[in-house]
C-alpha atoms as one frame of an Amber mdcrd trajectory, in Angstrom:
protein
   0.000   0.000   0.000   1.343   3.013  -1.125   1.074   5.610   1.860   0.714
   9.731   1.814   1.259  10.736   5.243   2.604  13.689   5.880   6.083  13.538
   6.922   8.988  15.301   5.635   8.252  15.861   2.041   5.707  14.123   0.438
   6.396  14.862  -3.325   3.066  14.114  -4.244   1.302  16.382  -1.814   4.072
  18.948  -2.396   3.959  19.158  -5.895  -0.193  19.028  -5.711  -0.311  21.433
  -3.829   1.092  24.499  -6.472  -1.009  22.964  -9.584  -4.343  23.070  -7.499
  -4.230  26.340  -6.677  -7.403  28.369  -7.808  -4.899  29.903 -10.831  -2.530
  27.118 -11.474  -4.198  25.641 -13.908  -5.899  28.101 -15.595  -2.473  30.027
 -16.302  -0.579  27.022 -17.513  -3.275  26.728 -19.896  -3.232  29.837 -21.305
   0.178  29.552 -21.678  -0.183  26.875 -23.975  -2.459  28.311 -26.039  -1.071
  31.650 -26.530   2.922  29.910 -26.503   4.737  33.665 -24.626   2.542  36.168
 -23.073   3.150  39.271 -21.253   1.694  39.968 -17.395  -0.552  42.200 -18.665
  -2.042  39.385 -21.365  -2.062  36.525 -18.907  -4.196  38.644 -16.777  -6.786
  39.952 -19.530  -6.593  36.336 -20.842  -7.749  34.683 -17.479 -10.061  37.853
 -16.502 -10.872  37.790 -12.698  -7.385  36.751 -11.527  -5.664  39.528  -9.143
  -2.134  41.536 -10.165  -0.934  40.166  -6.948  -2.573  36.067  -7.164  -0.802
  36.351 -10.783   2.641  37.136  -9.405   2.388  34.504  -6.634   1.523  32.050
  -8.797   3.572  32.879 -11.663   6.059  33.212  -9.080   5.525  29.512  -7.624
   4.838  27.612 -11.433   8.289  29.343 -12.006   9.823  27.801  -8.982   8.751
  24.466  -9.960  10.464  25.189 -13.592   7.098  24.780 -15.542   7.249  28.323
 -16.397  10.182  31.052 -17.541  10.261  34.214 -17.348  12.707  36.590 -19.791
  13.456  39.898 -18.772  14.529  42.040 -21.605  16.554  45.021 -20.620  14.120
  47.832 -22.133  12.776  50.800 -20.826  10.287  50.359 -19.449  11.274  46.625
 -18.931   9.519  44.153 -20.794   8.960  40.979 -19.395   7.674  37.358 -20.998
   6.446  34.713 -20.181   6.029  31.033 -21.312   6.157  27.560 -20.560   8.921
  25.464 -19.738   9.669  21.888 -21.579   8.429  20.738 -18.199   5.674  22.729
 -17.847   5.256  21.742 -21.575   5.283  17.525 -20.748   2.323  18.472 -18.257
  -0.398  19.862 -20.525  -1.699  16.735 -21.942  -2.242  15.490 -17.906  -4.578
  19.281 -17.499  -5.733  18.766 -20.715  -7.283  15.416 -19.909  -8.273  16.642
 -16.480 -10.124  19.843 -18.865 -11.617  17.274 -21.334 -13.294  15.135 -18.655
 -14.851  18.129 -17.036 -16.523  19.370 -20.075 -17.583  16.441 -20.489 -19.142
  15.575 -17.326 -20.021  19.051 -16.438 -23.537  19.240 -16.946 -24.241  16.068
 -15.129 -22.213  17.274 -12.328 -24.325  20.590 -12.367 -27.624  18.777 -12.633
 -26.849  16.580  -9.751 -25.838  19.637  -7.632 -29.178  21.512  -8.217 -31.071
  21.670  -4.826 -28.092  20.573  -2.615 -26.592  22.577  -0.503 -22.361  23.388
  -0.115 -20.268  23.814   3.100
């Protein structure tokens, strides 16, 4: 039996923990589909995410080497980002994990309707 308890570092909670963050996700994908993207473009693209949730996260995806930033040396600085070659190998995994809730969204909704959430 594989086990998950917490102690020391679990590298499956650990790494878990960055791509289900409320913006993970939804960043990395847009990445993908738009290839290199300014702050500014990432944050129009994804609509409701904060200046300051984009840094942290962009920060933390960047950490984990799934995304790079490139600084050029302009004035005023311009700054780029895109994914890594890792970042790249883990699309197809959120792309599946998209795919299946499209397709199983409106059953999920349906089932939901009259229930209440904590």
């Amino acid at each position: 039996m594989q086990n998950f308890h917490h102690n020391a570092v679990c590298p499956v909670r650990d790494i878990l923990s960055h791509l289900s963050s409320k913006w993970a996700m939804l960043i990395l994908i847009t990445l993908d589909a738009n290839r290199t993207m300014r702050f500014s473009d990432i944050q129009k693209s994804i609509g409701d995410i904060s200046q300051r949730m984009l840094t942290v996260s962009l920060r933390a995806l960047e950490a984990d080497g799934l995304v790079n930033r490139k600084v050029y040396p302009e004035v005023p600085p311009r700054v780029e980002y895109c994914l890594t070659e890792r970042g790249d190998s883990l699309i197809p995994c959120i792309q599946g994990l998209v795919n299946w809730a499209l397709t199983h969204m409106p059953q999920i909704l349906e089932e939901r309707k009259g229930r209440e959430f904590l």
